[in-house]
C-alpha positions in Angstrom: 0.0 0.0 0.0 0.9 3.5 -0.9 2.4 5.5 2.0 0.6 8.3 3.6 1.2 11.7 3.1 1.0 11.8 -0.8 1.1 15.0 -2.9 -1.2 15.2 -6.2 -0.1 18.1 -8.3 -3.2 19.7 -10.5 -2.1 20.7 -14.0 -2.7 24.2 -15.9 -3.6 23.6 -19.6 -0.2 24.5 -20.7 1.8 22.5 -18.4 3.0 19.8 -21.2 5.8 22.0 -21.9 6.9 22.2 -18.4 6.6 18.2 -18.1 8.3 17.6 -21.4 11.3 19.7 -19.7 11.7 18.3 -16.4 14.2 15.1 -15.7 13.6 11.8 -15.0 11.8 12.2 -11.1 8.5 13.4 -11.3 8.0 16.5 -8.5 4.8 14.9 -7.9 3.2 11.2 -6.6 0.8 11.9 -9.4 -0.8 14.4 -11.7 -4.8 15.4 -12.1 -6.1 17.0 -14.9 -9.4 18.5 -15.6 -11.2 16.9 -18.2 -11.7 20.0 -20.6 -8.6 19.9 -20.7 -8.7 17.1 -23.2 -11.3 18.5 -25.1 -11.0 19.7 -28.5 -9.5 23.6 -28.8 -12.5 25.7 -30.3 -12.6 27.0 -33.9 -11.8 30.5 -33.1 -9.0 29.4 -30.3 -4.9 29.9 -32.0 -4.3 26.4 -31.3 -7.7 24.8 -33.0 -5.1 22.5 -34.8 -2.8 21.6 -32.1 -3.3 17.9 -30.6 -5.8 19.1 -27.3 -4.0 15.1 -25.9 -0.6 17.0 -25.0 -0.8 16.9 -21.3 -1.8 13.5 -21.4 0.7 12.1 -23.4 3.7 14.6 -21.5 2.9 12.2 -18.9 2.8 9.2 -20.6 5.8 9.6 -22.3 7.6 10.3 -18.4 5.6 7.2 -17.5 3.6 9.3 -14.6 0.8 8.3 -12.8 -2.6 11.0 -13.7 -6.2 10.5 -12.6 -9.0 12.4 -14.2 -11.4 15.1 -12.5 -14.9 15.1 -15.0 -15.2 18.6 -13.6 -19.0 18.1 -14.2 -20.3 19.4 -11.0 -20.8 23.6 -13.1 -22.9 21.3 -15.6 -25.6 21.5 -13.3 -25.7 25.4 -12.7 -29.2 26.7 -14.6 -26.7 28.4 -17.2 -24.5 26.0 -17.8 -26.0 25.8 -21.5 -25.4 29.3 -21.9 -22.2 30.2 -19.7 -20.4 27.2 -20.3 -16.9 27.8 -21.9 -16.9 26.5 -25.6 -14.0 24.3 -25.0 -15.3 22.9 -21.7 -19.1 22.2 -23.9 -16.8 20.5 -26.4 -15.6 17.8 -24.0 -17.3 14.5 -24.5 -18.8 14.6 -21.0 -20.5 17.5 -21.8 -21.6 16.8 -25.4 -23.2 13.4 -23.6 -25.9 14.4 -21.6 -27.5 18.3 -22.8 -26.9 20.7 -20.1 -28.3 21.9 -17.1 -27.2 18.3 -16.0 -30.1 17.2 -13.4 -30.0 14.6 -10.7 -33.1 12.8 -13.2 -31.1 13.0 -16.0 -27.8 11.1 -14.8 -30.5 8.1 -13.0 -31.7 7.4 -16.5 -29.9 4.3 -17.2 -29.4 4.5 -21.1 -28.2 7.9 -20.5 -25.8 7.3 -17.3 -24.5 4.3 -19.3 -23.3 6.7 -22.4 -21.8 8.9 -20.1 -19.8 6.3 -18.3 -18.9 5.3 -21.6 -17.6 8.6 -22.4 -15.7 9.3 -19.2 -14.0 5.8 -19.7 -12.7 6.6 -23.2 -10.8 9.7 -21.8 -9.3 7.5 -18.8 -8.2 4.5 -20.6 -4.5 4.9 -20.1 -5.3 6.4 -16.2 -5.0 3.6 -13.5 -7.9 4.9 -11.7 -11.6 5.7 -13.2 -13.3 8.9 -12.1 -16.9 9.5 -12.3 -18.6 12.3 -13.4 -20.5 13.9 -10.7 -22.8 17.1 -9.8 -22.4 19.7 -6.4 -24.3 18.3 -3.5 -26.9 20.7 -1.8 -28.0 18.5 1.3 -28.7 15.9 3.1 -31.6 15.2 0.8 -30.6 16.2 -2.4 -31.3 14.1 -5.0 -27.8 14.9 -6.6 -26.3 12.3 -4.3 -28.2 9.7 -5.5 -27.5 10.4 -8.9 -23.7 10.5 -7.9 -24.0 7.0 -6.2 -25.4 5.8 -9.5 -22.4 6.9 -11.7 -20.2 5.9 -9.0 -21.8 2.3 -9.2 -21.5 2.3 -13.2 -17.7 3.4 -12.6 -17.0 0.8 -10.5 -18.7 -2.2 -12.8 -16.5 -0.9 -15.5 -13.4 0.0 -13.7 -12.1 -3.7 -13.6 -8.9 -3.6 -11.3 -8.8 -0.1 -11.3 -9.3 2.0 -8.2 -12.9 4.3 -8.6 -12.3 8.1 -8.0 -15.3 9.7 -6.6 -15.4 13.4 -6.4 -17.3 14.9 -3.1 -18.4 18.5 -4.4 -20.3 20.9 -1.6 -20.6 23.9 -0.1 -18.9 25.0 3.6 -22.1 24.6 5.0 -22.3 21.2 4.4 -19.5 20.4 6.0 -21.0 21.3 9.3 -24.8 19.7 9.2 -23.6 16.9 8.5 -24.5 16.5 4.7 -21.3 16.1 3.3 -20.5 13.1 5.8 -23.8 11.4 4.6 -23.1 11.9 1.0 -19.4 10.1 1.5 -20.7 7.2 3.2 -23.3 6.4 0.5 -20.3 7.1 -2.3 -17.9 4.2 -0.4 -21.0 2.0 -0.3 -21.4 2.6 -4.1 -17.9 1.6 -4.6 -15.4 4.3 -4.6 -12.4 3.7 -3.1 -10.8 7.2 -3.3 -13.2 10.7 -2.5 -11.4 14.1 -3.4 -13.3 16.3 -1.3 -14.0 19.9 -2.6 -15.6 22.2 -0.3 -16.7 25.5 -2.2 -16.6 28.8 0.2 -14.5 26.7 2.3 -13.3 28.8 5.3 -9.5 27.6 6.2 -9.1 30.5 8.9 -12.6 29.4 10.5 -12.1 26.8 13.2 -15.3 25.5 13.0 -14.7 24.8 9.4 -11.3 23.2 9.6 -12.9 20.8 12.2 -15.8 19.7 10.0 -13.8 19.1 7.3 -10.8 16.8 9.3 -13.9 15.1 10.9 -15.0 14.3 7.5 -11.6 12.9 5.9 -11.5 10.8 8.9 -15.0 9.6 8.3 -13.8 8.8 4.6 -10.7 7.0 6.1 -13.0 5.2 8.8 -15.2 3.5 5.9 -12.3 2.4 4.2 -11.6 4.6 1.3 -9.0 7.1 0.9 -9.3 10.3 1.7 -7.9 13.6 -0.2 -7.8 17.1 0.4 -8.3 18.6 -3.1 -7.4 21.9 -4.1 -6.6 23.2 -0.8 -3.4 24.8 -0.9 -1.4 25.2 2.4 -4.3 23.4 4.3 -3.4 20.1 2.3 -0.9 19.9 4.3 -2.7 19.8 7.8 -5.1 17.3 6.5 -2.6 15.1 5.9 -1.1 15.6 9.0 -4.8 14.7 10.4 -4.7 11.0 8.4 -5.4 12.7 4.8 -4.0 10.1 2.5 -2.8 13.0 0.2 -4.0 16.8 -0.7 -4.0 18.6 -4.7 -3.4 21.7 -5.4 -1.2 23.8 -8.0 2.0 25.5 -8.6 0.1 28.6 -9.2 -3.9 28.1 -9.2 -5.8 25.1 -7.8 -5.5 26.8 -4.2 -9.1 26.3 -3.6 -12.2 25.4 -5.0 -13.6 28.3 -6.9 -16.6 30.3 -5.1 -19.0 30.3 -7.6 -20.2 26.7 -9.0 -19.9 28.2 -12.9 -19.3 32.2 -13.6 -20.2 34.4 -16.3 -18.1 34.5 -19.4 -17.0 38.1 -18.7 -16.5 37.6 -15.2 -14.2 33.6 -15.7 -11.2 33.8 -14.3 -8.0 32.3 -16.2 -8.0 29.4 -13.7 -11.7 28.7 -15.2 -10.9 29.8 -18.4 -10.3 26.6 -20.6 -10.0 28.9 -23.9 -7.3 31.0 -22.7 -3.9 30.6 -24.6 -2.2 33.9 -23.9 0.1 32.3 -21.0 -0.8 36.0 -19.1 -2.1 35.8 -15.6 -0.9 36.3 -12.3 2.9 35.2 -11.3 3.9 31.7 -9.9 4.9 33.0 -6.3 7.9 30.8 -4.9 7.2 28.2 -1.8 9.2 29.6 1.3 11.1 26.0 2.2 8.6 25.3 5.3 7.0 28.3 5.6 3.8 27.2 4.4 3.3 30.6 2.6 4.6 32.1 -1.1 6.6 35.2 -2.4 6.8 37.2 -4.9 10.0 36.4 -7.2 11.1 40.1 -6.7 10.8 39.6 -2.5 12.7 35.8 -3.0 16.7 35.5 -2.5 19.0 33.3 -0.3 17.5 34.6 3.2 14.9 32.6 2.4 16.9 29.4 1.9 17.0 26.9 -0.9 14.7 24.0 -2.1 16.2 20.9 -0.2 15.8 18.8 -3.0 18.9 18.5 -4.5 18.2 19.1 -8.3 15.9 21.9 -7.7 16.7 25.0 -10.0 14.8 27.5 -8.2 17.3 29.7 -6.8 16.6 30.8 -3.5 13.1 31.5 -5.7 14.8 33.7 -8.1 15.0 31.2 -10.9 13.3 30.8 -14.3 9.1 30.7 -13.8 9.4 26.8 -14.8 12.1 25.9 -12.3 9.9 27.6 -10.1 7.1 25.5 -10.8 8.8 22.3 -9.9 10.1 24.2 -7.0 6.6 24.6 -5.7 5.6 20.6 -6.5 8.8 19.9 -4.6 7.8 21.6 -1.3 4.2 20.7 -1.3 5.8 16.9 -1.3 8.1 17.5 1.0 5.7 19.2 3.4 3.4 16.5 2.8 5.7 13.8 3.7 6.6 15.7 7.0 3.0 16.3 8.1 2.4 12.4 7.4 5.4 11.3 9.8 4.4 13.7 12.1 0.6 13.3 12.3 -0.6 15.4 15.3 3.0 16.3 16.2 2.6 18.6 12.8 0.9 21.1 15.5 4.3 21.6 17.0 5.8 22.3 13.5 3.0 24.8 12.7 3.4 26.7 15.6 7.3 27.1 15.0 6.0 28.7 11.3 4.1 31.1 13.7 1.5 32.7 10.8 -2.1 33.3 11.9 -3.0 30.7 9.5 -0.8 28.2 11.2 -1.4 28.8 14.7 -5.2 28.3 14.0 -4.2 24.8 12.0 -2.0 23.6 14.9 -5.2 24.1 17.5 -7.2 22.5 14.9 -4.6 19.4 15.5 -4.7 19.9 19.2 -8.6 19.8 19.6 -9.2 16.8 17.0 -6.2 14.9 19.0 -8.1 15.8 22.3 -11.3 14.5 20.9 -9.6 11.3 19.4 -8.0 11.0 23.2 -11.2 11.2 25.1 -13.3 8.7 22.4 
């Protein structure tokens, strides 16, 4: 079995190039990538001829493990017919079933079937199947039954291969007690691995942090393992909780977006599927255990070197890209500590001394208190 403490590294659209360029060790235990990302570049898009497969096979060609994310949940906003992004409507998921997705549509069985179909095509060289799924609203939403039923499809296809389920809700789920519901019914469906994403999640709000290491431990509890996705810094604490690994990015994927699907004039360039200019903001350099970034032009030796030995990133003064694989390398290595240190991890967060990290090493105290006096 896989040790704890993994670190999954989520892609930008671009990021072929990067991977192409990097040596023989991945920075990463394994890559996710968003499913429009594999779509088809639109007619009007510079790269309409270009092969849309090129992350994909990057990571082939290094012989690195990737998992999918459908990213289906937006497909159920009201809008989605009319805000979706034309690359992300061009993806085979989306072209399957006719957006607004609803919780009726995806229990039809001729319909889930196709869609399974479709979501298996894009993952046949992945060694884990991910099923589509939709945001979660409650307790009794109907979504989660229609989640359980792709999850069930996934896992009567899936073979050998682990079943990735995606857990998609709002904060406020995380403390009613929805969220924990919905997770139990996906391991009894048959995933084996949840990615929990928690929209408006609160990371400086106590109350939130609880809920949400309650509800990896619930995940871990059933059996299935449990990962922090696009969390950023916080990854890192749910690991040290019994996470079996966090995702995030080396510049975006630092948290689930606010809004479930935006506007076309209001998408930002993480969101943006069509965007090829390469613009947006800078990749900010990892301080080596600080659990926080910098600016390039704030970076330099005070802030100490990446220990890993063939890192580039100069004190965070390197090129972008060797910043980039600077990042990967420290979310890791971060990761890896927190796992060997479980609760202990407090201590280390309190050494950091940020308001961020004081609040995540009481978070650790309390939930080893609670665990204590079970």
């Amino acid at each position: 079995m896989a040790p704890l403490g993994l670190f999954y590294a989520r892609l930008e659209d671009r990021d072929w190039k990067f991977l192409r360029r990097l040596g023989a060790n991945a920075p990463f235990d394994a890559a996710i990538l968003k499913a429009p990302y594999l779509a088809p570049y639109p007619a009007d898009d510079s790269r309409h001829d270009e092969d849309p497969e090129r992350l994909t096979k990057a990571l082939l060609e290094k012989e690195w493990d990737w998992a999918l994310d459908p990213a289906t949940a937006a497909h159920g906003h009201p809008r989605a017919a009319d805000w979706t992004s034309p690359r992300a409507a061009s993806c085979a998921l989306a072209k399957t079933v006719a957006m607004p997705w609803t919780p009726e549509l995806l229990l039809d069985t001729g319909l889930a079937a196709d869609l399974i179909d479709q979501a298996d095509s894009l993952q046949l060289k992945s060694r884990a199947l991910a099923a589509p799924y939709l945001e979660i609203a409650g307790s009794e939403d109907p979504a989660t039954q229609a989640n359980c039923n792709l999850i069930s499809l996934s896992a009567e296809r899936a073979g050998e291969r682990p079943v990735i389920a995606y857990l998609q809700a709002l904060g406020g789920r995380l403390l009613d007690g929805s969220a924990e519901a919905a997770a139990e019914r996906y391991v009894h469906a048959g995933a084996n691995t949840i990615f929990v994403r928690i929209r408006r999640f609160q990371p400086l709000n106590l109350e939130h942090v609880l809920a949400y290491l309650a509800l990896i431990e619930r995940i871990s509890a059933l059996g299935a393992r449990a990962v922090a996705d696009s969390v950023g810094h916080f990854g890192v604490v749910a690991v040290a909780d019994g996470a079996f690994a966090f995702s995030a990015g080396a510049r975006f994927f630092r948290k689930v977006p606010d809004a479930l699907l935006q506007r076309p004039s209001e998408r930002s360039e993480e969101e943006d599927d069509e965007n090829d200019g390469g613009g947006g903001p800078p990749i900010l350099y990892e301080t080596p255990g600080g659990l926080s970034g910098v600016h390039r032009d704030d970076a330099g030796p005070h802030l100490g070197g990446c220990p890993v030995p063939d890192c580039l990133a100069k004190d965070g003064t390197g090129h972008p890209r060797h910043l980039r694989a600077h990042n990967f390398h420290e979310f890791r290595r971060q990761a890896r500590l927190a796992a060997a240190e479980g609760p202990q991890f407090a201590t280390t967060l309190r050494t950091i001394g940020s308001a961020e990290a004081i609040l995540w090493a009481e978070a650790l105290d309390t939930r080893a208190a609670q665990r204590r006096a079970a």
